[in-house]
C-alpha positions as CSV (number, residue, x, y, z in Angstrom):
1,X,13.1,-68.2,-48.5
2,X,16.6,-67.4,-48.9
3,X,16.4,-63.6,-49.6
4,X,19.4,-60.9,-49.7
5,X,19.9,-58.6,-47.0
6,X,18.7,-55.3,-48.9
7,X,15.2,-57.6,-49.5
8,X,15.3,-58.1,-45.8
9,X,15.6,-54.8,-44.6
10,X,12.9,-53.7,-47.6
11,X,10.3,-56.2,-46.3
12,X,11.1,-55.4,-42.2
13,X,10.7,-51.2,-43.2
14,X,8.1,-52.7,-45.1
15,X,6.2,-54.4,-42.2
16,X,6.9,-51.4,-39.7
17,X,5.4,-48.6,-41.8
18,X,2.6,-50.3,-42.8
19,X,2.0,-51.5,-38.8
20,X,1.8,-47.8,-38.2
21,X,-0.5,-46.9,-41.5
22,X,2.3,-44.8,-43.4
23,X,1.0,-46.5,-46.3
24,X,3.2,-44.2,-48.7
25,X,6.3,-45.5,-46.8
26,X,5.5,-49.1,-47.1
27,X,4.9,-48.7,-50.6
28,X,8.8,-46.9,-50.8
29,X,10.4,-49.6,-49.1
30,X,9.4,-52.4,-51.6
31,X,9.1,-50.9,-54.6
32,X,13.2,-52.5,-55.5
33,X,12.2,-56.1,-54.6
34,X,12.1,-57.6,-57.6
35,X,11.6,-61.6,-56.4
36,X,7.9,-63.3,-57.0
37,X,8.0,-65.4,-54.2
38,X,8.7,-62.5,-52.2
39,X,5.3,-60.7,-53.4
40,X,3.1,-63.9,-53.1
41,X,4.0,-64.1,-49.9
42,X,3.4,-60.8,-49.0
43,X,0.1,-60.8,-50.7
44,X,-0.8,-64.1,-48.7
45,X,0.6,-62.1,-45.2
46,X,-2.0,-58.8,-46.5
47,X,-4.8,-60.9,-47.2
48,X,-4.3,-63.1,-43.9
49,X,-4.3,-59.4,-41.8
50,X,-7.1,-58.3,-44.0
51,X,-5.5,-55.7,-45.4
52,X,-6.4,-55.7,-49.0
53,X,-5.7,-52.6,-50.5
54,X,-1.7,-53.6,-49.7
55,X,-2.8,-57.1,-51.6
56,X,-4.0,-55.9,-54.4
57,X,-0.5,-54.1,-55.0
58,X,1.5,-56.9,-54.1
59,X,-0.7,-59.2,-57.1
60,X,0.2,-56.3,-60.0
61,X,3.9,-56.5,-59.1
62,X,3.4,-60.5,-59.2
63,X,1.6,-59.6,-62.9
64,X,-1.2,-61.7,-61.0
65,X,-3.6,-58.7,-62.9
66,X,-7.2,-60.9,-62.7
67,X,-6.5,-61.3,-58.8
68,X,-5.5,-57.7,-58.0
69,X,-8.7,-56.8,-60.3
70,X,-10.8,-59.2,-58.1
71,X,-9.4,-57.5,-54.8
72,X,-10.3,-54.1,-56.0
73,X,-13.9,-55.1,-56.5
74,X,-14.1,-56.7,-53.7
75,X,-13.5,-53.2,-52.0
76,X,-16.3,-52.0,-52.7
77,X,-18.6,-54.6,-50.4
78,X,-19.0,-54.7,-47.0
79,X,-17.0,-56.5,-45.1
80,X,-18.6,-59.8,-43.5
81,X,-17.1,-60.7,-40.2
C-alpha cells in the first residue's frame, strides 16, 4: 500500500515494540493510523504470528466488532499446535 511516512514510522515502532513485548508501546505508536487497509493488514500479520490479543485490537479499530469478539473467546481455549 501506498502509506504516508508518519503511518510508516507508526507501523515500524509498531513492529519493534511489540518484537520486544512492550505491548503498551505498540499500542502508542498506532493509535493515530486512521487507514483500514492498514489495520486488516495488521490483523492478518498478528494472527499469521499468533499473536491474538494484538488481533483482536487491530479488528475494533477496523469496526470488525463480531471478529475481535470471536478472538477474545477464542482466548480462553487452549491453544492446539
Amino acid at each position: 500500500d501506498n502509506v504516508d511516512e508518519k503511518t510508516r514510522k507508526a507501523l515500524l515502532a509498531f513492529s519493534y515494540h511489540l518484537s520486544i513485548g512492550n505491548m503498551e508501546e505498540a499500542y502508542k505508536e498506532v493509535k493515530q493510523i486512521k487507514n483500514p487497509s492498514v489495520w486488516e493488514n495488521m490483523a492478518h500479520m498478528c494472527i499469521k504470528t499468533k499473536r491474538l490479543d494484538v488481533a483482536e485490537y487491530c479488528l475494533g479499530n477496523m469496526g470488525h466488532i463480531r471478529g475481535a469478539r470471536a478472538v477474545r473467546e477464542s482466548l480462553q481455549y487452549k491453544e492446539i499446535d
